[in-house]
C-alpha positions, 0 to 999 in steps of 0.5 A, a space after each residue: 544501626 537499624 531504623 525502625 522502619 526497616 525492622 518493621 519491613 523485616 519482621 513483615 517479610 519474615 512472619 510471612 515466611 514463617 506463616 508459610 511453614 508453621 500453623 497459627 492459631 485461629 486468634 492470631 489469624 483474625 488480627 493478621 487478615 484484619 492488618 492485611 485488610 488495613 494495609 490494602 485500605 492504606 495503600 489504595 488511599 495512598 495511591 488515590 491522593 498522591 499528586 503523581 506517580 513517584 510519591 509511590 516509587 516504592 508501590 512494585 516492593 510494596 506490591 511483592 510484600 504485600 503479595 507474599 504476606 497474602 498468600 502466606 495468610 491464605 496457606 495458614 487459613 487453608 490448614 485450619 480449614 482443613 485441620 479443624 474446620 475452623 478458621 477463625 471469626 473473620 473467615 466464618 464472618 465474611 463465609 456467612 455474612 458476606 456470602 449471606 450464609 447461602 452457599 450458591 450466593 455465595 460462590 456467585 459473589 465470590 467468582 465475580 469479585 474474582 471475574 472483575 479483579 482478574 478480567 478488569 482490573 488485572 488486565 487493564 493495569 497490566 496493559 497500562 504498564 506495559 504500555 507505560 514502561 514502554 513509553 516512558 523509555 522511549 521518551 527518555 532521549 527527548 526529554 534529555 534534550 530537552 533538558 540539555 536544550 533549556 540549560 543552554 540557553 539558560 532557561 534552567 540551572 545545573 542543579 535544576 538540570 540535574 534534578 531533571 535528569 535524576 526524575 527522568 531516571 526515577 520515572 524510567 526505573 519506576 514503570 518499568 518495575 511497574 510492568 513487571 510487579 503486575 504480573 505478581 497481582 495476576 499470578 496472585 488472583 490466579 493462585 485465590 482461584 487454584 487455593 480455592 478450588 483445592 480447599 473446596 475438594 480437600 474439605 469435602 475429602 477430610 470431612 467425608 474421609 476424617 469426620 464422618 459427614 455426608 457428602 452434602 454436610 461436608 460441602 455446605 461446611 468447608 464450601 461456605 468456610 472456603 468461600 469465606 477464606 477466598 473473600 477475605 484473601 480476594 477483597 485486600 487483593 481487589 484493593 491493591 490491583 485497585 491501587 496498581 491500576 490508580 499508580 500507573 493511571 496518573 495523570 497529572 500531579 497538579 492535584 489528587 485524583 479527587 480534587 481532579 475527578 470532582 474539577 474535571 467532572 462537575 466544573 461546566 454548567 451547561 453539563 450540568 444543565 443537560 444532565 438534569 433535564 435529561 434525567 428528569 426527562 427520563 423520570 417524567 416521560 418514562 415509567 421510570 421510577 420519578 421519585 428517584 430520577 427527577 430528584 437527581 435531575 433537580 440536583 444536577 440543575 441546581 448545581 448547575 446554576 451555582 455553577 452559572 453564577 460561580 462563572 459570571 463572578 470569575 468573568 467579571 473579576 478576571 476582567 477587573 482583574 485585566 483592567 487593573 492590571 492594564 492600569 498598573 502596568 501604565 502607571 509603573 514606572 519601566 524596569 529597566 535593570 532587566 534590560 542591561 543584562 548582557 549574555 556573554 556569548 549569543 548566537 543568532 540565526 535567522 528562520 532559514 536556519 531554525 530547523 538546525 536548532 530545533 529538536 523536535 525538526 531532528 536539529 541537533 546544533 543544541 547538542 553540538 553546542 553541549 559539546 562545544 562547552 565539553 570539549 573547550 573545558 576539557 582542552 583548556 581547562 576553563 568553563 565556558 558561560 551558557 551560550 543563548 541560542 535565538 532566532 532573529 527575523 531581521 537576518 537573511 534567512 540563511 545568516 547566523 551572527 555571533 555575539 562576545 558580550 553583546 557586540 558582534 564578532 563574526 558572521 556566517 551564511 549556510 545553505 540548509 540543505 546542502 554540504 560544504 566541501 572543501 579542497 584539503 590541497 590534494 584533489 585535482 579533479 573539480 566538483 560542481 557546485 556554488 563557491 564560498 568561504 569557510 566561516 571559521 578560517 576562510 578558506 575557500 569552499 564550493 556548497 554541494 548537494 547531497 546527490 554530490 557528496 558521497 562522489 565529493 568524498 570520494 574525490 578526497 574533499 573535506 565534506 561538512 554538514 551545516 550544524 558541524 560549520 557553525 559549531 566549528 565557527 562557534 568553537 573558535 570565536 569562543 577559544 579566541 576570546 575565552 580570556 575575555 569570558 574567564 570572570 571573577 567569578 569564575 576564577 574564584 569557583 576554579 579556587 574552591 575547587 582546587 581548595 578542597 584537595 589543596 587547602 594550604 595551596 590556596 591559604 598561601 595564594 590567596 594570601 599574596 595575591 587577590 581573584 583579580 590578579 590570578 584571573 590576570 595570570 590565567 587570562 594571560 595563558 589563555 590569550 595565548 592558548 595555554 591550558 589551564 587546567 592544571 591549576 595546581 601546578 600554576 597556582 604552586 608557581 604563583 605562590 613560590 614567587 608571589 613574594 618577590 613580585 605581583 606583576 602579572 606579566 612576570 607571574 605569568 612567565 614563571 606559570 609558563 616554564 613550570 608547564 613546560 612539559 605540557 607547552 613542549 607537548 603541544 608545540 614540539 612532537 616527540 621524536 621529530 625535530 621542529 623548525 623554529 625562528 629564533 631572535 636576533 641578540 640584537 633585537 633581544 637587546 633592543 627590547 629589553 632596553 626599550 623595556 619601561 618600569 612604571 608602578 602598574 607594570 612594565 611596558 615597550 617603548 621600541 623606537 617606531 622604525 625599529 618595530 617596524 623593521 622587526 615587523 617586516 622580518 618577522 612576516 618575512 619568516 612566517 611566510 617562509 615557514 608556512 612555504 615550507 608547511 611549517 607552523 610558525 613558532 618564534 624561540 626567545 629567550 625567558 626575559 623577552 617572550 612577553 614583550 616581543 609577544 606584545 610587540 607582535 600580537 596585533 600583526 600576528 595573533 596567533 604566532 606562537 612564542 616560546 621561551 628557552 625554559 619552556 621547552 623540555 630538554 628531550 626536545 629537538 630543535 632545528 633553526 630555519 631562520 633569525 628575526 632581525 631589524 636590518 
């Protein structure tokens, strides 16, 4: 169905059109150049109380309409000159009354209408634009960073971000046609002038060659009809050059143009003052005419002293204002709610580091940190929270600390100006420079220079900048703790989401089990590094099983094995055999037999000797298969990976255990080593 509004649109574009082929009859043409008029009017006050630019985002289509509609007037009118040396009231009215009736005043008014639109106007708006257009791209990176740099550290949400992002566009997109839709207002003015000039020199050849006038008959008849064509073109088309040059001249959207002129203009009393002394000055002092200039000078001072006592009642009230509001704020009891917000993660830094962390210094750790939420959403499938990026002075200039929920986790030290390489094992030939550690996994490093680092490179060392170290240390205190940070809530909107494909999945699910038991289940998977991305496959292995069992240690083995074919992924390439230690059955036996059922769960009562012979084999093989450059993985069978996973876990965080059934059966295993308790 069509709207009438675009059927209006329509029949506007296609009456021009046809005006362009056919002939009008004098009548109609008088409406059609009065609603061309009244259109022009429109769009100028339009453009005038608009508060910015976008609340015309249509001005370059209605510019091209407006234009063509003109110019197809201008042709019709152009033949009725021609044809009948008549073209109707309104161009006779505007030739003789407009132009006084006299051919040179009118000519005179004629090109200087056309003088201003095409020299002033045109020109000003057309450079405007370009400059506009050009600006406004330009900025575009800025103010995305910009953008992205509040929604990090909170001071905006995703969908303000997005309404952001979506005027950035529009604004871009907008000036851009902009700087080409003036170029049709100049071509405009050009063709009135050609128009013009061609009538002029086709009605004298018509009324001298068709009808029979003398030459001077015939230029006053068709130069005075011309004329009056010409104005009633020229003034709609001055009108929306006007408009062009108010649309891309604003300023501020705080107010219209008139509220803004009228508050910028006439809001300063001692303005006024002088003003109104200066021009009464002029009316007394110089043969000036006095009764025009002093009666504006005692306007302006007039207003000036409303103005003055207009400013003495602000002051007063803006400081019984202060005084109120300074008595209140003693009087108020402290809002202390706002003070136990706590942000889930922090980052701090001192001063020395603040050029990391500020765009407008070329920083780019608020793009790294965008990255960092990207990349952990992607490979684990969880959304970390906005991370508050803040200065704080009471750390060494070069110290950065990191907080999970207001409590410290880990710290960092970076020189500014200087990179960090570090020794992949393999280079043998030393470099110079002051000795550190890696923050995120503590190796050992030296800080170079810049002078250095293209020779560090070349020696083989892993050479990094200062904003990829603290985004590396970041990136792994959020992946080490990101169970901690899965809330509730989070997991319920994991579920709406899911929802909306898998409604009955979630039915099921949300039937046997509540938010705060799947968000247990998932936790337990990203405790230990599992994706969860795919929600739809563990959300299946919950609900098949939820039935037998609500225990969230079982249900998360079950989620493990139906992702086997990712964990073996992970852990076991293809086409390559893999080291792993396996457990002994005697060991296996133990556990389960020290396994404890109570109504919350189950938990390990292994004898203390016993879990500390296991311990010490179990470090024994790890320090053997890393000898041998071997990530350590430890192969259990289903029913005891998660009580020998806890059993290890405080000694061997990030030890992978894995159970027989979750390994993909084209994976080749070789055993390099058995946990025992002898």
């Amino acid at each position: 169905m069509f709207k009438r509004a675009d059927i209006g649109v329509g029949i506007y574009l296609l009456a021009a059109i046809i005006f362009l082929i056919i002939s009008v009859p004098a009548g109609l043409l008088d409406i059609l150049l009065a609603l061309n008029i009244s259109i022009a009017l429109t769009v100028l006050f339009n453009s005038i109380f608009s508060k910015e630019a976008l609340e015309m985002s249509s001005f370059p289509s209605i510019l091209l309409l407006t234009t063509i509609f003109r110019i197809s007037l201008n042709v019709s009118s152009t033949k009725l000159i021609l044809a009948k040396g008549d073209a109707g009231k309104v161009v006779s009215t505007f030739g003789e009354f407009v132009g006084g009736n006299n051919l040179i005043i009118g000519v005179i008014v004629f090109v200087i209408l056309l003088i201003v639109q095409f020299m002033v106007i045109n020109k000003g708006s057309e450079r405007v634009a370009e400059v506009t257009a050009r600006f406004t791209l330009d900025a575009m990176p800025g103010k995305q960073m910009a953008i992205d740099a509040d929604l990090n550290t909170g001071a905006i949400t995703d969908e303000e971000a997005t309404r952001r992002r979506l005027k950035i566009q529009e604004e871009a997109s907008f000036f851009g046609s902009m700087d080409g839709a003036v170029k049709y207002v100049k071509g405009d003015a050009m063709a009135g002038l050609i128009i013009t000039v061609i009538n002029v020199v086709g009605g004298i050849v018509m009324g001298v060659m068709m009808q029979g006038m003398d030459i001077s008959e015939a230029l006053t008849k068709y130069t005075i009809l011309t004329i009056g064509d010409g104005l009633v073109s020229s003034i709609p088309s001055l009108l929306i050059s006007l408009a062009t040059g108010m649309i891309v001249t604003k300023a501020s959207k705080e107010a219209g143009l008139g509220g803004l002129v009228v508050s910028q203009l006439f809001s300063i009393s001692r303005v006024m003052f002088v003003v109104g002394i200066a021009m009464s000055f002029l009316g007394i002092v110089t043969p000036l005419p006095i009764y025009v200039f002093v009666p504006i000078g005692i306007i302006f001072i007039v207003l000036g002293l409303r103005l003055r006592r207009k400013e003495g009642v602000s002051e007063i009230e803006e400081e019984v204002g202060t005084e109120e509001a300074e008595a209140e704020e003693i009087r108020r009891p402290e809002n202390v709610v706002s003070l136990l917000q706590v942000d889930p993660i922090e980052l701090e830094f001192g001063y020395g580091i603040i050029p990391i962390a500020d765009v407008s210094q070329g920083g780019d750790l608020l793009d790294r940190v965008v990255m960092i939420r990207r990349q952990i959403a992607l490979e684990l499938g969880a959304v970390v929270p906005i991370i508050r990026l803040r200065d704080n002075i009471q750390l060494n200039p070069n110290q950065y600390i990191i907080k999970i929920k207001g409590i410290q986790i880990s710290e960092g030290e970076i020189l500014f100006d200087h990179y960090m390489a570090m020794n992949p094992g393999y280079v043998e030939e030393e470099i110079t420079g002051i000795p550190t550690f890696e923050p995120s996994f503590h190796l050992p490093a030296i800080w170079i220079t810049e002078s250095q680092r293209e020779r560090a490179e070349t020696l083989g060392y892993t050479v990094v900048d200062p904003p990829s170290i603290i985004a590396t240390h970041l990136t792994e205190i959020i992946r080490r703790h990101i169970d901690e940070l899965l809330t509730r809530q989070d997991v319920q909107n994991l579920i709406d989401n899911v929802k909306e494909a898998n409604p009955t999945l979630i039915d099921e699910l949300t039937k046997a089990l509540g938010v705060g038991e799947i968000q247990k289940v998932l936790q337990n998977l990203l405790r230990e590094d599992i994706s969860i991305r795919d929600l739809v496959t563990i959300f299946e292995s919950m609900a098949d099983h939820a039935t037998v069992t609500r225990d969230t240690d079982i249900l998360t083995e079950y989620a493990r094995q139906s992702l086997k074919r990712a964990i073996s992924s992970k852990y076991f390439p293809a086409n390559e055999t893999t080291s792993v230690v396996t457990l002994d059955p005697e060991v296996e036996q133990d556990i389960m037999g020290s396994v404890k059922q109570t109504e919350t769960g189950a938990y390990l009562s292994l004898d203390p000797e016993k879990s500390k012979s296991i311990i010490k084999s179990v470090e024994e093989e790890v320090d053997k298969m890393e000898n041998m450059g071997r990530t350590p993985i430890v192969l259990t069978s289903p029913i005891v990976r998660m009580y020998f996973k806890k059993l290890t876990q405080d000694y061997f965080r990030d030890l992978i255990v894995v159970s027989y059934n979750e390994v993909d059966s084209n994976v080749e295993l070789q055993s390099v080593g058995m946990v025992s308790a002898k």
